[in-house]
N, C-alpha and C positions, 0 to 999 in steps of 0.2 A: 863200850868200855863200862863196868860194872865197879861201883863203890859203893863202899859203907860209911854210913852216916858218922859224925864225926862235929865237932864244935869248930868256930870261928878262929880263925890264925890272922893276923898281916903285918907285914913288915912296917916298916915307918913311911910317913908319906908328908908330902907339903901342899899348901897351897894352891888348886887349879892351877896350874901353868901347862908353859907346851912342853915339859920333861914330864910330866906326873901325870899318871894316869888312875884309876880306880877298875880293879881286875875281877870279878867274881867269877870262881872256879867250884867245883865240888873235889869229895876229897876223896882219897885211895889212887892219885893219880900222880903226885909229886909237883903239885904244880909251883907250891916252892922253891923245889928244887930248879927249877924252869926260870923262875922267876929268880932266884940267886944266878942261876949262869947268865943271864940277860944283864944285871946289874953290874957284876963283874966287868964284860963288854962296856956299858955303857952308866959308868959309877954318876955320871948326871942325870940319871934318870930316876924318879920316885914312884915307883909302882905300892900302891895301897891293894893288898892283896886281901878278900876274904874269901874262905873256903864255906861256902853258903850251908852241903850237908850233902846226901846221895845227888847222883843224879837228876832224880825226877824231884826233888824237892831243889835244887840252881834254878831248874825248868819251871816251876811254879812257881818260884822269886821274881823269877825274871816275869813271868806273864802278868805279878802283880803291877814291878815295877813299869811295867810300860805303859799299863790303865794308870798307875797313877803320878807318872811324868820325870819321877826320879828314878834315873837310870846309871848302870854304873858305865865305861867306857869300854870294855870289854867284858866279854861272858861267854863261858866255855859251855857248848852245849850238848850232848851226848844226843848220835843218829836216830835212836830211835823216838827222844822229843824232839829233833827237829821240823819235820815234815807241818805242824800247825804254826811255825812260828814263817815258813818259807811260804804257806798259805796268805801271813800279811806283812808282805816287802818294804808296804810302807812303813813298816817300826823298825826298819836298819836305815843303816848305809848302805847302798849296792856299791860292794868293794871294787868295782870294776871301774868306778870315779878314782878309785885310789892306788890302782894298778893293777886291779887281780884280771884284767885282760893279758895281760902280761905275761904272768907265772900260770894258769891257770893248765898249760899245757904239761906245767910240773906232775899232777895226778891223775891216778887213776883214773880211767875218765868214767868208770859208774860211782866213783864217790867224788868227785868234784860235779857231778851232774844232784849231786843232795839238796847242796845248798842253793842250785839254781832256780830260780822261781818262773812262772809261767811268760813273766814280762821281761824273760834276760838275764835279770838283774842278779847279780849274786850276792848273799848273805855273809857266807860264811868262806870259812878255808880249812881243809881238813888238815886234821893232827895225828893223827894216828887210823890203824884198820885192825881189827880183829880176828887174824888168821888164826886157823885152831887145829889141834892138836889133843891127845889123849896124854896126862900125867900117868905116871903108875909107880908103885914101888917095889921096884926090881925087887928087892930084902925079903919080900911078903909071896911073892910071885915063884924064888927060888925054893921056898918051904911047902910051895901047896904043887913044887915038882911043874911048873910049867916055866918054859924059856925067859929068859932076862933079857936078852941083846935083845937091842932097841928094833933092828930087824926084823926079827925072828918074829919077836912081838908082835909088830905091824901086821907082822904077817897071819896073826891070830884071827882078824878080826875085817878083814875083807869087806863084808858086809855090818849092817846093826845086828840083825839076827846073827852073824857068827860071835858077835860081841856079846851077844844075852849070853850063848854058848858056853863061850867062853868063864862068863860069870856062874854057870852053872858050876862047872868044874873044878873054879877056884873055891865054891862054897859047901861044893861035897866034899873036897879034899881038907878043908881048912874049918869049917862049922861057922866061918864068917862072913860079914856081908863083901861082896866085891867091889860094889861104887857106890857113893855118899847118896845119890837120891837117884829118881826116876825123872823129876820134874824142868831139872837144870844139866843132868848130866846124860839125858838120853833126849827127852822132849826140845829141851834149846839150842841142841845141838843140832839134830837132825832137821829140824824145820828152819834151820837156817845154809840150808846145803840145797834145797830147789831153786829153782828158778821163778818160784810165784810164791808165797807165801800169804798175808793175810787181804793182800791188795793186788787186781790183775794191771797189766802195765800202764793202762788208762785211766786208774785211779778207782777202778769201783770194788767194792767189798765183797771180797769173794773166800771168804776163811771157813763159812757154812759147805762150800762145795770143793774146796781147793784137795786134791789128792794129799800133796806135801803136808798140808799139816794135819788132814785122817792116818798119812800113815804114820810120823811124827807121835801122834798122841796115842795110836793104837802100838807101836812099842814101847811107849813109855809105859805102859799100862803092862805090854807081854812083860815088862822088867820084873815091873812089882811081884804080877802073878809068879813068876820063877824063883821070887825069895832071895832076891841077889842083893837087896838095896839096902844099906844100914836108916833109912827114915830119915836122913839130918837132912834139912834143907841149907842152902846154901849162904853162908856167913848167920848163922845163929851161933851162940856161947855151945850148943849139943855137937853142932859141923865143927867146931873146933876143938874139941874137947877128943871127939871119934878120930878125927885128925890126926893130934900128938899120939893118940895111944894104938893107931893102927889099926882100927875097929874097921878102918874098908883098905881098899887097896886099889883104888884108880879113882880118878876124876876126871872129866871132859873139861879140858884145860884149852879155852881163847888165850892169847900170849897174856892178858892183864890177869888173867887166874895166875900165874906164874908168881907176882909177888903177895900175892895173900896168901899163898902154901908156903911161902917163905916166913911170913909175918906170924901164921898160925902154927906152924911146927917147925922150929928154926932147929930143933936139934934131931931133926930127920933128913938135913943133911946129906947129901951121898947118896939116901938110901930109892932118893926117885928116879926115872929116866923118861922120858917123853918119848912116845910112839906117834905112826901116821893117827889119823884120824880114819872110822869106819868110811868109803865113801872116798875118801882121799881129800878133798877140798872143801871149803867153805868158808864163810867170815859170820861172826859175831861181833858187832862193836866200833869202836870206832868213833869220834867226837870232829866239833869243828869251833871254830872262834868268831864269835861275830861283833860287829860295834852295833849296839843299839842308836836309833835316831835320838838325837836327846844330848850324844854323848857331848862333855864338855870336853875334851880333848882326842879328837878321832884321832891325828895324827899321829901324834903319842902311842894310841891303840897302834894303829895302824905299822908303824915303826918295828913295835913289838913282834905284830904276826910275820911281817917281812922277814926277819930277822932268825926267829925261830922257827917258822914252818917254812923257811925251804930245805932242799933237798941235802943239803950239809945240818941246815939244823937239825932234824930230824932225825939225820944217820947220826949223828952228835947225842942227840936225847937216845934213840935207842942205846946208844954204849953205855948213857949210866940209869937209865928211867927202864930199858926194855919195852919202850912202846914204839911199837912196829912203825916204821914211814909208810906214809901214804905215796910217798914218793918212790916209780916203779925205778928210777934211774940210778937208784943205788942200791936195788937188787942184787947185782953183780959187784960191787964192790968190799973189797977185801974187810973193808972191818966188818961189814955185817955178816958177809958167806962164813968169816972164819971163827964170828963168836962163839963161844961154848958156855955155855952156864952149872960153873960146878956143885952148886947148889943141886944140880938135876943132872948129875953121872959125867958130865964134860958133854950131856947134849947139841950137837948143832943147830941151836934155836935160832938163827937167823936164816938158813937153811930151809928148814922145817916149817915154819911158818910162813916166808916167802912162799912158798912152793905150794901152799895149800890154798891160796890166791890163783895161782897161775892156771888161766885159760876159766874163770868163773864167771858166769854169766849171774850176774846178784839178781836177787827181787826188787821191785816199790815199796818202801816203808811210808805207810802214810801215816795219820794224825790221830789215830785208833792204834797204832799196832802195839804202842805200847799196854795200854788195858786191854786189848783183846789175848794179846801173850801173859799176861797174868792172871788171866781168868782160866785160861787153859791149862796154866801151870796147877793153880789153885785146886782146879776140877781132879789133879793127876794127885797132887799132895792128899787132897781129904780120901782116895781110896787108896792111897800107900799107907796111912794112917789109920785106916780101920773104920774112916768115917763117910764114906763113901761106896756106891753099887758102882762096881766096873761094868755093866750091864747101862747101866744109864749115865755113866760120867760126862759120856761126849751131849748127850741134850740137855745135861745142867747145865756145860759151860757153854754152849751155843745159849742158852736162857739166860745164865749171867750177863755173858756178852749184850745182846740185844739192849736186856736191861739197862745194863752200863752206856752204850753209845747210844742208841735209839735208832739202831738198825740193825 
């Protein structure tokens, strides 16, 4: 799950006790909202809520907070920092003292195996997954003469390479770019559709040799070369700006892309529809909830996740938040199969992203992947931008890498 950085929010809170807990979340994710339906349920209850800032900077609060002893009672932490925090179990609760032997059969079983650590013990409990899908705007697509139904669409773009293709001909027809970047909308996409990415399934670093992300990096790169890409990286004031005014015409849209095309071009309206993904399947994303050791009120914590992350909660949150259950048991179920989001043409987004889940055999995310995917990203932005040899992209950012982890 992917956010932008943002300042401190919380609701009111009292006193340590067994009602009140202290929650740190990051933001673009509603965890407010989250936290107001919980209240509601259970108006005895005082959640002290702060929304820490992106992702990786919750993840580096929390790694302070745990060196230095004050800890908050719950802490939302996105997949791809978790992996160095499941390396030391001894700074949680292994929820499985508190029931998650339980419920554990609720999910997925390659993302409830995230938060499991070597010794059993489990950390965390998932919240959401990152199915993905292709946005586009039907409006822009009908003017440069190529098909609108969501279908049809789909059907453009079979492969990555029919998807460059395709961007070719939207950009000869139109003199405009086809997708916002190379680096997030072709690179983050595709390297998270293998079945290995930057770690093989034993834990050892293999992103110098792995196929998936040479080929990954090497179309993000065919994109740039073909002149498809408007340059904006992803949530800059420029991605936003090119956004409202149509300056591209698709995005490689995980379901949490879904309300930042809301938030950043709210009067574009109508004009999107959501196609398959190249590829057909993959997940991006995804967070889970953990109680640090420390906490002064587990159970409270504890209470919380019960409550919200099972399989009703989560079909509950997806109806007003859009963030997909990790729960496969209510796949089939009528509110999620029949949602449509009018914002994006009366799309069947619970449909569509379900389905790009189904039958996935995921990668290892380990305790690097997050700096090792931002270095590659980096490598692919400096020669969309003019500052970078496509000839040598891939052994700066194997050099960066190195650099950055010390392997």
């Amino acid at each position: 799950m992917a956010a932008c950085s943002g300042s401190s929010s919380g609701t009111s809170s009292s006193e340590s006790n067994g009602s009140s807990f202290e929650f740190w979340s990051f933001t673009g994710i509603d965890a407010k909202g989250s936290a107001a339906e919980y209240k509601a349920k259970r108006p005895d209850v005082q959640i002290k809520l702060t929304e820490v800032g992106n992702a990786q900077e919750t993840a580096q609060a929390l790694t302070t907070a745990l060196a230095g002893g004050k800890v908050p009672d719950l802490v939302l932490i996105q997949g791809d920092d978790l992996p160095k925090f499941v390396q030391q179990p001894q700074n949680f609760v292994d929820l499985r003292t508190m029931g998650a032997d339980k419920i554990k059969g609720d999910y997925l079983d390659w993302v409830i195996s995230q938060p499991t650590a070597k010794d059993g013990s489990i950390i965390g409990i998932p919240t959401d997954v990152g199915g993905m899908a292709i946005a586009y705007r039907a409006d822009l697509f009908k003017k440069a003469g190529l098909p609108t139904d969501r279908e049809e669409v789909s059907k453009l773009w079979p492969t990555w390479d029919a998807f460059i293709e395709t961007g070719k001909k939207y950009t000869a027809a139109t003199g405009k770019a086809f997708v916002d970047n190379a680096g997030g909308s072709v690179y983050s996409q595709v390297v998270n559709q293998g079945q290995e990415k930057y770690y093989d399934p034993a834990g050892n670093l293999v992103y110098e040799r792995s196929p998936q992300v040479k080929a990954a990096f090497d179309l993000a790169l065919k994109a740039v070369a073909a002149g498809i890409t408007a340059k904006q990286s992803t949530f800059t004031e420029g991605w936003s700006a090119a956004m409202k005014k149509g300056d591209f015409a698709v995005i490689a849209a995980p379901v949490w892309m879904l309300g930042s095309i809301r938030d950043n071009a709210p009067d574009t309206k109508g004009n999107w529809d959501i196609a398959t993904i190249p590829g057909g399947s993959g997940n991006w994303g995804g967070s889970f909830l953990a109680i640090p050791k420390g906490a002064k009120n587990p159970k409270a914590a504890w209470d919380y996740i019960a409550a919200t992350q099972s399989p009703q909660g989560q079909l509950d949150h997806f109806s007003k938040a859009r963030s997909l259950p990790a729960t496969p048991s209510v796949y089939k179920d009528p509110k999620l199969t029949s949602a449509k989001d009018e914002f994006f043409s009366g799309a069947p987004i619970g449909t569509i992203y379900t389905d790009s889940l189904l039958g996935l055999k995921p990668f290892l995310i380990g305790p690097d992947s997050t700096t090792i995917g931002i270095e590659f990203t980096n490598a692919i932005t400096n020669v969309e931008q003019g500052k970078g040899d496509p000839a040598k992209a891939w052994d700066a950012a194997v050099t960066n890498i190195k650099n950055a982890i010390g392997s």
